[in-house]
N, C-alpha and C positions, 0 to 999 in steps of 0.2 A: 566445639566447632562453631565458628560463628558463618551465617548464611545471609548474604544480603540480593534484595529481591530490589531490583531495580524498575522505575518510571510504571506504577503502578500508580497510573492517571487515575483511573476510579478508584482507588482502595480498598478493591476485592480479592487481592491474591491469598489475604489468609483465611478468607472463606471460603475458598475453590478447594480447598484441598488440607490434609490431614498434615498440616507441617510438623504438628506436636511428637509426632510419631518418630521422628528424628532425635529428637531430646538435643536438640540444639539451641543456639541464641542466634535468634532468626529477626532482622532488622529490613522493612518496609523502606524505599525511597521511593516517594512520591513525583518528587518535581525533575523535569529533566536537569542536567549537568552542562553547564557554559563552559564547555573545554576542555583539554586532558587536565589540568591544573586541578579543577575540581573535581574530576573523576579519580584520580589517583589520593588524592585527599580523603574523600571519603572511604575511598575499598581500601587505604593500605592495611587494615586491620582482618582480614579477610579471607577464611579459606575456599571458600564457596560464594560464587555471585551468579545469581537467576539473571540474564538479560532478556526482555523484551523484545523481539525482532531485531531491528536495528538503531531502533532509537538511541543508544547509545553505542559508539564506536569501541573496539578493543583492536588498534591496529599493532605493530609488532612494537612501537615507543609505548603507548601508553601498558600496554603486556609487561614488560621488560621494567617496567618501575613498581612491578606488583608484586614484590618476592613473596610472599605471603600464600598467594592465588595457586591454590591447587586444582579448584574446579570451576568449569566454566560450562554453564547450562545455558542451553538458546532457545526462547520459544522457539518452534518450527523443527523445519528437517534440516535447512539451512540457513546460512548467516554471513552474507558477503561484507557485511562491516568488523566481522572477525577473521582475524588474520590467524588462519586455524595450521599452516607451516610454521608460524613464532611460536605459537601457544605448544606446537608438541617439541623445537626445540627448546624452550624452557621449561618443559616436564608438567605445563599444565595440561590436564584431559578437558576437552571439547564433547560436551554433550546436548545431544538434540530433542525432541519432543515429536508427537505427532501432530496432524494437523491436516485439513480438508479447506476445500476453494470456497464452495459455494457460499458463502458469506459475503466473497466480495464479488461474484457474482449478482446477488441479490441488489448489493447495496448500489452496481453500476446501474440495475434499472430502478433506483430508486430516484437516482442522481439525474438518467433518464427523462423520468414522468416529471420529476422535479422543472427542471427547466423547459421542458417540453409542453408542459401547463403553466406554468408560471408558478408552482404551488408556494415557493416562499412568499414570494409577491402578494398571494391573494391572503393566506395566514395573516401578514404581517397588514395587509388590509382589512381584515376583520378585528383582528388584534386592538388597532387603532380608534373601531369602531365604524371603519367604510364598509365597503360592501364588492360587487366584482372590481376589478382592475384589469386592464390589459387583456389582451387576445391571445388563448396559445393555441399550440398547433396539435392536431391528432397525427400519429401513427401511421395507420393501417393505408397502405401504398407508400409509404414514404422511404428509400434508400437508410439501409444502416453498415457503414461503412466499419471494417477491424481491421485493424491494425497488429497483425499477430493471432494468428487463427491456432494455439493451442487448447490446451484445455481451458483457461478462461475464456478467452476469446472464442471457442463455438460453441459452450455453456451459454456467452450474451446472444450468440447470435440461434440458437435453439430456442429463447425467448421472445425475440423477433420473428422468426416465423409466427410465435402462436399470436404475437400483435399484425400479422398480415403487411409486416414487413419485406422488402427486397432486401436479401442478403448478399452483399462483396466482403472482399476482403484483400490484402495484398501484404506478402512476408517477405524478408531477402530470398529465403526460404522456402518459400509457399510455390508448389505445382499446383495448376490447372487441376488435373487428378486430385492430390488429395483435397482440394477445399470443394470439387464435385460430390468427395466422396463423404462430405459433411453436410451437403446439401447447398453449399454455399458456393457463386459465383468469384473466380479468380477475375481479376484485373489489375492493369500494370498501375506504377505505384504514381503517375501523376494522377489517373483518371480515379484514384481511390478515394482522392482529396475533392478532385471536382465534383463527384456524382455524389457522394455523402450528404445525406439532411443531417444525419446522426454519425459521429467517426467516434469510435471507442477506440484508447492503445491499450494494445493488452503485450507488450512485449517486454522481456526483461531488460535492466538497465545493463547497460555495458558501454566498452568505449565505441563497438560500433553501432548501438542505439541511441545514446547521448545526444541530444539535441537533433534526433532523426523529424523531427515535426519543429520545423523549424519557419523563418520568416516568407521564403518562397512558399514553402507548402501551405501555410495558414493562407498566402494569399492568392491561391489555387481553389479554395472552398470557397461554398457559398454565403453570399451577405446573412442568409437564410439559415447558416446549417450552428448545429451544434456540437464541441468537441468535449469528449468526456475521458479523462484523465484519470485511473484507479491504478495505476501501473507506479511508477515512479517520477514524480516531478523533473527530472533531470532531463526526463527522453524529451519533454516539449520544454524549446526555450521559450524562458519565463518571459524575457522583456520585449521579444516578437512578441510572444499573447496576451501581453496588458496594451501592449500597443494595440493590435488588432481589435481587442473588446473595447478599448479609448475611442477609437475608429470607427466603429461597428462594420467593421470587414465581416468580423463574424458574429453571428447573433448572439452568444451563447458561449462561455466553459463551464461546464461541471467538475470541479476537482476536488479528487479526496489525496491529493500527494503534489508533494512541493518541494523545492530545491531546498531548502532550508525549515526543519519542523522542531519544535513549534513553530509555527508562521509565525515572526515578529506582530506582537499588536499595534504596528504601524505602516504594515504591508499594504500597497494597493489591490491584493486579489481581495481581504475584509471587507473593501467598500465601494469597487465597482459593481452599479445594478445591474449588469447581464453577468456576476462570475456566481456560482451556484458551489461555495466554500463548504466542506466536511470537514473536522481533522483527521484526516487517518485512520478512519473507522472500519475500514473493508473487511477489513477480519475479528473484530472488536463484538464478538458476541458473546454470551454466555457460555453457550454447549463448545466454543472453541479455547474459550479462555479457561474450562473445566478440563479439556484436554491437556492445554498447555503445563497448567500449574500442576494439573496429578501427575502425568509424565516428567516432568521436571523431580517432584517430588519422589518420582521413582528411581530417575537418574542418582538423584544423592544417596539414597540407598544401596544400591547398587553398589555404586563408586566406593561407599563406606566402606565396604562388604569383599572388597579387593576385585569385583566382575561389574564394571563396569559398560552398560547398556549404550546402545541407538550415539554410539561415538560419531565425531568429524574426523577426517583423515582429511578434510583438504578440498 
């Protein structure tokens, strides 16, 4: 059986976890794939392929040219860049992993404090050999505005309280009641834009979140506030908010997710000085990449074994 282990950016997946145990021929790909041309290229040899979130696509074309492809592992529990109806009419099994938030919890107030002090600014000032730079702003009284009040979103904003934060929030979704019942302040979805020092999206991509923070609403916030993006680059448009940080309409992006990843290394989010750039780290931790790759390694097992485990139906 051969197992390919897909966009394993650091090159730790065969030390997360006991692949040997498999007694397979287990092949690493490190670097991401430029299109289905290349993706199909490399897997056609292939019974088993570990994908990463979603950094690489399996829609029902590129499935459909993979006759080979028996098993199809996903970090996580889900995988909207797998087309998981193609995959079970073409007899491949769709298997999941487990997996927990708090990681990109953590990493949105890192992204936070990051542009909120200036911290790269003052690093890359010391770095150089200066000394302070620039003025940043404290916290405690200042509005933190979500966008999407589920479990991420009142994880950020339960961290906010303990920074003596004011908590809003506003969802298609969201009653009055439940976000009382988080401790958090509902408000209608212009004034969530206006009143926000700090606006976090925390809501899933879909066609009707899709460029839901868009040119109007960026320029509904303050010159002053800052927008933080751990969600999916797609929900805010991209060429409103290089405009708007060009502009200084708004003071500040924090983004760990972009319309297109890797971010081309000739993107203007790289090298504008108020965009505060991650790649795609939210969930990029040890204790979770230990989850993903042993869980994964359980699935093939399983799978081997005719009972196959933690399946997609869809």
């Amino acid at each position: 059986m051969r197992i390919a282990i897909l966009d394993d950016y650091q090159g730790v997946a065969l030390g997360l976890a006991d692949w040997e145990s498999l007694r397979a021929d287990v092949q690493v790909f490190s670097d991401a794939f430029d299109g289905e041309g290349e993706v199909v290229a490399a897997l056609a040899d292939f019974e088993v392929v570990v994908a990463m979130r979603e950094r690489t696509p399996f829609p029902a074309s590129t499935l459909g040219r993979l006759p080979r492809l028996k098993l199809l592992v996903t970090t996580g529990p889900v995988n909207a860049a797998i087309d998981v109806a193609a995959a079970r009419r073409l007899g491949i099994t769709v298997c999941g992993t487990g997996y927990f938030s708090h990681p990109t919890t953590e990493l949105t107030w890192g992204l936070i404090l990051s542009a909120a002090r200036l911290i790269p600014q003052q690093v890359e000032s010391v770095r150089r050999g200066g000394w302070q730079e620039g003025l940043g702003t404290s916290l405690r009284g200042a509005t933190l505005g979500v966008l999407g009040l589920g479990r991420l979103g009142t994880a950020v904003t339960e961290v906010g309280h303990a920074f003596g934060m004011r908590c809003i929030a506003w969802s298609q979704h969201l009653t009055p009641a439940d976000a009382e019942a988080k401790g958090v302040t509902y408000v209608a979805r212009d004034e969530l834009f206006e009143r926000s020092d700090v606006l976090s999206v925390h809501v899933v991509l879909s066609e009707r979140t899709r460029g839901v923070v868009g040119a109007r609403e960026l320029g509904l916030m303050k010159p002053t506030a800052i927008l933080v993006n751990t969600s999916r680059g797609p929900v805010v448009e991209e060429a409103a908010l290089i405009r708007a940080l060009t502009e200084g309409s708004i003071a500040c992006a924090a983004l760990d997710v972009f319309d297109r990843e890797p971010l081309p290394s000739d993107h203007p989010l790289r090298s504008l000085p108020n965009a505060v750039v991650t790649p795609h780290i939210g969930y990029v931790s040890r204790d979770l990449y230990e989850v993903f790759y042993r869980d994964a390694v359980e699935d093939i097992a399983a799978w081997q074994a005719g009972k196959p485990v933690r399946t997609l139906t869809g």
